[in-house]
Every structure is written in structure tokens, then in C-alpha cells.
C-alpha positions, -999 to +999 in steps of 0.1 A: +822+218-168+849+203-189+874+228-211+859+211-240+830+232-229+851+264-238+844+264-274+806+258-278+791+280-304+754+290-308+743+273-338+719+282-359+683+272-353+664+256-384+629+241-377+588+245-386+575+276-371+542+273-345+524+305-349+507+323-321+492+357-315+491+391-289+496+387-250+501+352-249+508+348-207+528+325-192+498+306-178+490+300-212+522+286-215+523+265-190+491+263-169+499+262-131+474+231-128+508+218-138+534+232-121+535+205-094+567+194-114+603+206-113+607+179-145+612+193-173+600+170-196+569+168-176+561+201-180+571+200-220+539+176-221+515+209-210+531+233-231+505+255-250+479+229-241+456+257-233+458+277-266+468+248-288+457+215-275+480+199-305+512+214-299+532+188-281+522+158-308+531+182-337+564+202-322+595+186-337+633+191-320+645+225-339+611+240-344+607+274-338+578+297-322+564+328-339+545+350-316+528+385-318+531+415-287+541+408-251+549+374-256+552+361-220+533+387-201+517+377-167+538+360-142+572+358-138+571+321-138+608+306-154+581+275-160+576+290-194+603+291-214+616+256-198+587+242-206+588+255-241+629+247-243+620+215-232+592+207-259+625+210-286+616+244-294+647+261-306+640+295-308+611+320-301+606+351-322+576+378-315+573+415-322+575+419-281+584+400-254+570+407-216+609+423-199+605+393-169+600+365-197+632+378-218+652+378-189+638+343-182+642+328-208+680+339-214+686+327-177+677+294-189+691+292-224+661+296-244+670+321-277+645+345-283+647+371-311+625+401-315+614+411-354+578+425-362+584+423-400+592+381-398+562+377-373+540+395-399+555+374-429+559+337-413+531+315-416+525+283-392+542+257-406+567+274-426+604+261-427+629+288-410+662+295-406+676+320-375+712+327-378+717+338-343+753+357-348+739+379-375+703+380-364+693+370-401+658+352-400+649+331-433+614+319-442+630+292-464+590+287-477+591+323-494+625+331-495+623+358-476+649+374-452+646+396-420+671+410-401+666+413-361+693+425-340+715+397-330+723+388-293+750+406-279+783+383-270+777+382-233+740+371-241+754+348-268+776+330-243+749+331-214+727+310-242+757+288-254+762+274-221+724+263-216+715+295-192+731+317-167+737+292-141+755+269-165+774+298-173+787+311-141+796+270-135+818+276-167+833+305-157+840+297-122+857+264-137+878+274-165+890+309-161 
């Protein structure tokens, strides 16, 4: 990595929020008929296909996923939050996340918030706005703000540098 690396910031994540429910697994995620692929763009093309056959034509770069409990529960498969990182999903926020998934999905750069209250008042295809340094989430359709807690720093910079293997690179590179 470059030193101009040394500066990125996590920006804010604006997009149309795809709303899901409880105990969504990771083989709902990404099914393991398709996991014959290391390409991540491959597996974007099978993300949600089994819960929402119309995901992939209607997910836009920035959007953001709204999920209920235990959001990633199931197998510890890191398929499932590359494949939804790589479908342009920009952020995931549910009221609970399965432990291995979180962990997964901030090893490979994916930001995830927790926030019952925004689940409960974000509608599928709302406009919203996460600021991921104050952990303000805005439903931009209502006008209505919720607060989640925001990443700590080392999280933060774990995320800014596209996961944790990017991140050692950096580290091992500039300091």
C-alpha cells in the first residue's frame, strides 16, 4: 500500500435500504450451490437469490441492507458478507448480528451497524444516510434519526482499509 493510503477516511454510506427479516443464515445469503467461486463478483450475482430472487437487478452501488435478529447466523462462511460487499451494498444494519458473521464481515471491510429502533422504522426502499463516525442513522424518507453506537477507531480503520488483511498490509508498510 501506498502512504497515500494513510489518510483514507470511512465515509458516510447513503443508499436505498433492502429490507429483510429474523435469522437470515448465511446460506441464505449466499447458497453453497454457489460457492465453487473465489470471484467476488460471481458470487455478488447469487446474493439473496434464495430469499429475494430480485435483489441483484434492483441493488444499486451505496444501498444499504436492513435486517431483523441474528442476521448472519448459520455458518461461518466469510462468502456472505463478500458477496453482499460485492453486490455494492454499503452498509448492513439489523437489531442482531450472528458473533462469527460480525467478525466476518469487519475482517473483510463490510460496515455493519446494530440499531433495533432504525430496523423497526426503515421501510424497503427508503433513502438512508449512516454516518459511520457518529453512528447517526437518517431515514431521509421520514426524517427520522437513530443513533447506534459508532465503530470504535481500531474497527474504523480495520473497515477503512477494505478488511483486516488490507490492514495489517498497511501497517506493516507504513509504520
Amino acid at each position: 500500500m501506498s502512504k497515500a493510503n494513510k489518510n483514507i477516511k470511512l465515509t458516510n454510506a447513503l443508499g436505498t435500504a433492502h429490507k429483510y427479516g429474523d435469522n437470515v443464515d448465511t446460506d441464505v445469503i449466499i447458497p453453497a450451490r454457489y460457492l465453487n467461486t473465489t470471484c467476488h463478483k460471481e458470487l455478488a450475482k447469487y446474493c439473496m437469490i434464495d430469499i429475494d430472487k430480485g435483489f441483484v437487478t434492483k441493488v444499486k452501488a451505496g444501498d444499504i441492507m436492513i435486517a431483523g435478529n441474528n442476521f448472519g447466523c448459520g455458518s461461518s462462511r466469510e462468502h456472505a458478507p463478500i458477496s453482499i460487499i460485492a453486490s455494492g451494498v454499503s452498509c448492513v444494519i439489523a437489531k442482531s448480528f450472528a458473533r462469527i458473521f460480525y467478525r466476518n464481515a469487519i475482517n473483510i471491510g463490510l460496515p455493519i451497524l446494530e440499531c433495533a429502533e432504525a430496523v423497526d422504522g426503515i421501510n424497503a426502499g427508503d433513502t438512508v444516510l449512516v454516518d459511520f463516525s457518529s453512528g447517526i442513522i437518517l431515514n431521509k424518507t421520514t426524517g427520522k434519526k437513530y443513533k447506534s453506537l459508532p465503530f470504535p477507531e481500531f474497527i474504523q480503520k480495520i473497515i477503512e482499509c477494505g478488511g483486516l488483511l488490507n490492514y495489517i498490509k498497511h501497517n506493516l508498510y507504513t509504520s
